[in-house]
C-alpha positions in Angstrom: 80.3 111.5 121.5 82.2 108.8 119.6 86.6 108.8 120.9 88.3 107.2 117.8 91.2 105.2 118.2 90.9 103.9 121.8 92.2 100.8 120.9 95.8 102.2 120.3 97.1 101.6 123.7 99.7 99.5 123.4 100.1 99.0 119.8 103.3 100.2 117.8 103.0 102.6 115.1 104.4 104.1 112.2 103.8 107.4 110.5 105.1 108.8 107.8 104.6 112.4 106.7 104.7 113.1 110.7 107.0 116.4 110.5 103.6 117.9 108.1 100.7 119.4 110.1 98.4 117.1 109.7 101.1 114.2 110.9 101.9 116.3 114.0 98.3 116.3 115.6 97.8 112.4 114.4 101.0 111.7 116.4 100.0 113.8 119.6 96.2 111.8 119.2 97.8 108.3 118.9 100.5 109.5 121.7 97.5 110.8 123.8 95.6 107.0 123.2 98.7 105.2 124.2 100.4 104.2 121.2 104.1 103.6 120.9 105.2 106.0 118.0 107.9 105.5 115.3 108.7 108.1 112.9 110.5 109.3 109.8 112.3 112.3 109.1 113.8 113.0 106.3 115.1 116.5 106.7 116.4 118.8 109.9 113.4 120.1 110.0 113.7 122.9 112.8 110.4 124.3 112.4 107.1 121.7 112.9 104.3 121.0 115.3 105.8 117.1 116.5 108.6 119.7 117.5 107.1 123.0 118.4 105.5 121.2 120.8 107.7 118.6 122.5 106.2 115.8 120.9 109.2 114.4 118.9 110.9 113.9 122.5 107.8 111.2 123.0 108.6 109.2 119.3 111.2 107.1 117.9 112.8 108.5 115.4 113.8 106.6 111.7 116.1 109.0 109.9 116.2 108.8 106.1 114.1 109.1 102.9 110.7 107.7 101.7 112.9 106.2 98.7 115.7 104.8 100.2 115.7 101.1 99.4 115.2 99.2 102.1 114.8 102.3 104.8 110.7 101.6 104.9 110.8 97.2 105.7 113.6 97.8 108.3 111.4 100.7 110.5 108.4 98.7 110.0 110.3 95.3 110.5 112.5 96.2 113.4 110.2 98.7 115.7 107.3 95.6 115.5 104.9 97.9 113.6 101.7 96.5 113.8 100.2 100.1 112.5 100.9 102.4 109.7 99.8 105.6 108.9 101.0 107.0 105.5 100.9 110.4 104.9 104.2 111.2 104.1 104.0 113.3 100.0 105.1 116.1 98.0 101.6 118.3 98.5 101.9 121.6 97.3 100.3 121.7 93.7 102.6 124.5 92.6 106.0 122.3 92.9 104.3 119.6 91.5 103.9 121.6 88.7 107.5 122.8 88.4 108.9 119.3 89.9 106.7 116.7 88.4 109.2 114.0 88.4 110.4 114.7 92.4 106.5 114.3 93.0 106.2 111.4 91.5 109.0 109.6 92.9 108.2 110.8 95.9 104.0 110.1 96.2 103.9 107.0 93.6 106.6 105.0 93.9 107.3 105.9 97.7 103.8 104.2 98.5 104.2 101.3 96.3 107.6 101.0 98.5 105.9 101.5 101.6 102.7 98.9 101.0 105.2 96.3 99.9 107.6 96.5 103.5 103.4 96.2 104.6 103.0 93.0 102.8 106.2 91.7 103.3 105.5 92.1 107.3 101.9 91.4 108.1 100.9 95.0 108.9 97.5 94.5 110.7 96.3 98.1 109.7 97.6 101.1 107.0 95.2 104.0 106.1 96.9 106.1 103.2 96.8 109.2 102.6 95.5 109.9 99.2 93.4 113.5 98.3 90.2 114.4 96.8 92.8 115.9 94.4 92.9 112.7 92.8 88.9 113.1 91.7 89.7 115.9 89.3 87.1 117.9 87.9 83.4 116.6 88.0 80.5 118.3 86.7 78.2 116.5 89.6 79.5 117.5 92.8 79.8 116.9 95.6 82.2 114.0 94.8 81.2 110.6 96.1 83.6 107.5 96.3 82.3 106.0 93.0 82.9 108.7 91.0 86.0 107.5 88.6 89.5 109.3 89.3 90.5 111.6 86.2 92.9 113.6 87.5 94.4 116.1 84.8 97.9 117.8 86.8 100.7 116.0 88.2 100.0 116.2 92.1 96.1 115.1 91.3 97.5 112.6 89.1 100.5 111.6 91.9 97.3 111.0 94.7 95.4 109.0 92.4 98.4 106.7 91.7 98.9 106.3 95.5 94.9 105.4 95.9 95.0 102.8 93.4 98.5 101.7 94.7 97.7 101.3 98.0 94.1 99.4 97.7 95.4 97.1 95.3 97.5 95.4 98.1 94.3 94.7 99.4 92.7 93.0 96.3 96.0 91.5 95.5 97.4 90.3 98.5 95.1 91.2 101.2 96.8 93.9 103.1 94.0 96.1 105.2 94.7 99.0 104.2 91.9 102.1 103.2 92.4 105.1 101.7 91.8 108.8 102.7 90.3 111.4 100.3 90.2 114.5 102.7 89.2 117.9 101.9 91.5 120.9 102.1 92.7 120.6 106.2 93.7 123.7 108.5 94.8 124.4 111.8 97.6 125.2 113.9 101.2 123.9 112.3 100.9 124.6 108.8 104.1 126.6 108.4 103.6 126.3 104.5 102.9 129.7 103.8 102.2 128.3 100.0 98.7 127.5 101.2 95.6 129.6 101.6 95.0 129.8 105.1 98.5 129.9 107.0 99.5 133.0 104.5 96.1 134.6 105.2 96.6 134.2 108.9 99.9 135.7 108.9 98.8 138.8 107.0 96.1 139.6 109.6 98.5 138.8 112.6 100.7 141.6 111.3 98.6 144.0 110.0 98.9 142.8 105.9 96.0 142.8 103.5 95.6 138.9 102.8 96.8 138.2 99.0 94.2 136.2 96.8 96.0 134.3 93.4 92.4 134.0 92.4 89.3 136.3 91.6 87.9 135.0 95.1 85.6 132.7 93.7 87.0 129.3 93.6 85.1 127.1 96.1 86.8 124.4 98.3 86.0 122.4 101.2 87.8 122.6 104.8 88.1 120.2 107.4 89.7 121.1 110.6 92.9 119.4 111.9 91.4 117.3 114.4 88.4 116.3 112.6 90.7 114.9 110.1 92.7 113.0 112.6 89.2 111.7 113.8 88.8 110.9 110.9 91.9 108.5 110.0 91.2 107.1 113.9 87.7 106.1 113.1 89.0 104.3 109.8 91.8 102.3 111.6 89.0 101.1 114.0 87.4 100.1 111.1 89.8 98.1 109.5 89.5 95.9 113.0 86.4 95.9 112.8 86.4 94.0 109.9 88.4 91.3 111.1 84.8 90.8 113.4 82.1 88.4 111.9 79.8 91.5 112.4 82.2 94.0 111.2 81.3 94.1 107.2 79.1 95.9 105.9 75.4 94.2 106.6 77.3 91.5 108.0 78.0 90.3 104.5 81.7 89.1 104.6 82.2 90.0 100.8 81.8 93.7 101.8 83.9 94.6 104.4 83.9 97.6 106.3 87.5 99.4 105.3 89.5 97.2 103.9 90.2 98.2 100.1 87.8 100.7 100.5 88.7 104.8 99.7 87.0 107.3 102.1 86.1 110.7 101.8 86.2 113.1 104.5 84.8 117.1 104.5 83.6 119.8 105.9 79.7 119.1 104.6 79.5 122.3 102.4 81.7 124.3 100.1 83.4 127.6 101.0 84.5 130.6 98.4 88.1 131.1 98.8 86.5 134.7 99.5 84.5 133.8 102.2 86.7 131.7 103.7 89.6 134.7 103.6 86.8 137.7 105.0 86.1 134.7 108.0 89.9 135.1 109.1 89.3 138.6 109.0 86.3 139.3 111.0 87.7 136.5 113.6 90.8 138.0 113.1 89.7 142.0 114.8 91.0 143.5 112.0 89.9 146.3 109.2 91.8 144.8 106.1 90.8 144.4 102.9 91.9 141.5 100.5 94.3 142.2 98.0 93.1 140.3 95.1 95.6 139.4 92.1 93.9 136.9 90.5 91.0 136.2 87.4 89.4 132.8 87.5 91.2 130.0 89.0 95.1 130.0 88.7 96.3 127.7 86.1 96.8 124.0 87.5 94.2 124.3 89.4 90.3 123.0 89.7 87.6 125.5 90.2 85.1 124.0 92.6 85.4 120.6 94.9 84.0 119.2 97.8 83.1 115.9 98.7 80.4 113.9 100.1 81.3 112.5 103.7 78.0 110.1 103.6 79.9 106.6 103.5 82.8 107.4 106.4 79.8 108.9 108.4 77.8 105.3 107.4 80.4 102.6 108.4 82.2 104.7 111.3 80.1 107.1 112.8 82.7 109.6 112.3 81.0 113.9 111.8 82.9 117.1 111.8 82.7 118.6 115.1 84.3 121.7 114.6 82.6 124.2 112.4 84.4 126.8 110.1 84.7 129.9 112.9 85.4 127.5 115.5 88.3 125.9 113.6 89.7 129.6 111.9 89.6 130.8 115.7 91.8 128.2 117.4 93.4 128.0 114.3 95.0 132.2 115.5 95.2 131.3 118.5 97.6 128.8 117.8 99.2 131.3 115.4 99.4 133.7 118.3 100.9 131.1 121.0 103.3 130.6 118.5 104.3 133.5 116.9 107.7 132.9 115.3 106.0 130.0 113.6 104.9 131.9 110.3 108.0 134.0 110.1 107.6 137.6 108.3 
């Protein structure tokens, strides 16, 4: 079985977006691996997994905003990044919809901010996050990289700005960087209670019928926490790999392996929001019933996605290891070894 990322010992990264859920189990993996971690943080935020579980003790810590001018060259500049994660965004669909212009300041202009202090210092490796958001509605599915971005809604709109943002540093200036478009990730540390899965987890941990804004029928595709940190590992190695003569594709030096490229990332079949919710509650031990409020897809919204993992699988090796029990049961057990985390 492939281990991602083994080259980080010794290396000096930076992540944004760390104090997220997704940024907290990245951090602990590159921590794990050796790394030397630099983070932001924006807010006081009491309640996350790089502090939950002691790993913000283990980082150094930048203090300030995305935006602020200057903020992003001087972390990357004076900590000797050689590596940068960006996940740092305004995700939640909803707020985008209220706050579009916070979300794009925030996810457009805070990337082209970040992948110029990249330029500007020689940044050896950046994956950025981007979403298959950022796809928008397809009548051929699963989505595939090719397929053109036309988003529709602000936060869609927001990651495809930051995909073609980011990779144009590449075919304009030749940063490595590579993009992420990841399926909708779970696991323990989501404390956004906005999302499908962390609400539904904390109904069945105290005895609540899990709510449903939809009719149930909505499909989406899930990826587990530490797949998708494989994942982002497996394309940092592959933006080394393609500073090897056999690193591009076919060995052909006009194709190479990450750099510029966007990858998609999934769980390899799509899930009915349904489904997904009457999983947490058999795993779960509980007689509930859902409490469905919804008809159709809530406005905003796209009714089926999921993507095709074929090409990240191709050039990296990379699969999904954990399957869609496996992941919802750890997912409550971390729930239940941390049971202030989800509030009321």
């Amino acid at each position: 079985m492939t281990e991602f990322g083994t080259a980080m010992r010794g290396r000096s990264v930076f992540v944004t977006g760390a104090y997220g859920m997704l940024g907290g189990w990245l951090v602990r993996a590159l921590l794990n691996r050796g790394a030397a971690v630099t983070v932001l943080r924006r807010d006081d935020v009491r309640a996350s997994l790089l502090r939950l579980d002691g790993l913000e003790r283990r980082c150094s810590v930048v203090h300030g905003d995305l935006l602020t001018p200057g903020l992003i060259s001087r972390a990357i500049g004076e900590y000797e990044c050689d590596t940068v994660f960006h996940l740092a965004a305004q995700t939640i669909v909803g707020t985008a919809n209220r706050s579009p212009v916070s979300t794009f300041e925030t996810n457009v202009r805070g990337t082209w901010l970040l992948m110029d202090a990249c330029r500007e210092h020689g940044v050896a490796r950046t994956v950025v996050a981007a979403s298959d958001k950022a796809y928008g509605a397809h009548e051929t599915l699963p989505y595939r990289e090719e397929l053109p971005l036309q988003p529709r809604y602000p936060y869609d709109v927001s990651k495809a700005c930051t995909d073609l943002i980011a990779r144009s540093y590449w075919h304009t200036y030749g940063v490595p960087v590579a993009v992420t478009r990841l399926a909708n990730i779970y696991g323990g540390g989501d404390l956004n209670r906005s999302r499908l899965l962390p609400e539904a987890i904390a109904a069945v941990l105290r005895g609540r019928r899990p709510v449903v804004r939809s009719d149930g029928s909505p499909e989406r595709d899930f990826l587990y926490v530490e797949d998708a940190v494989d994942a982002y590992l497996a394309i940092c190695d592959a933006l080394d790999a393609d500073g090897d003569p056999a690193g591009p594709v076919d060995g052909d030096p006009a194709r190479p392996r990450a750099r510029g490229e966007a990858f998609n990332a999934g769980g390899d079949r799509p899930r009915s929001v349904r489904s997904v919710l009457d999983a947490v509650i058999r795993i779960g031990g509980v007689d509930l019933d859902l409490d469905i409020r919804g008809i159709g897809t809530p406005t905003g919204e796209i009714d089926r996605q999921y993507v095709d993992s074929t090409k990240l699988r191709e050039r990296t090796g990379w699969a999904p290891r954990i399957d869609l029990d496996t992941g919802i049961a750890r997912t409550l057990e971390w729930y239940r070894a941390h049971p202030d985390a989800l509030g009321g």
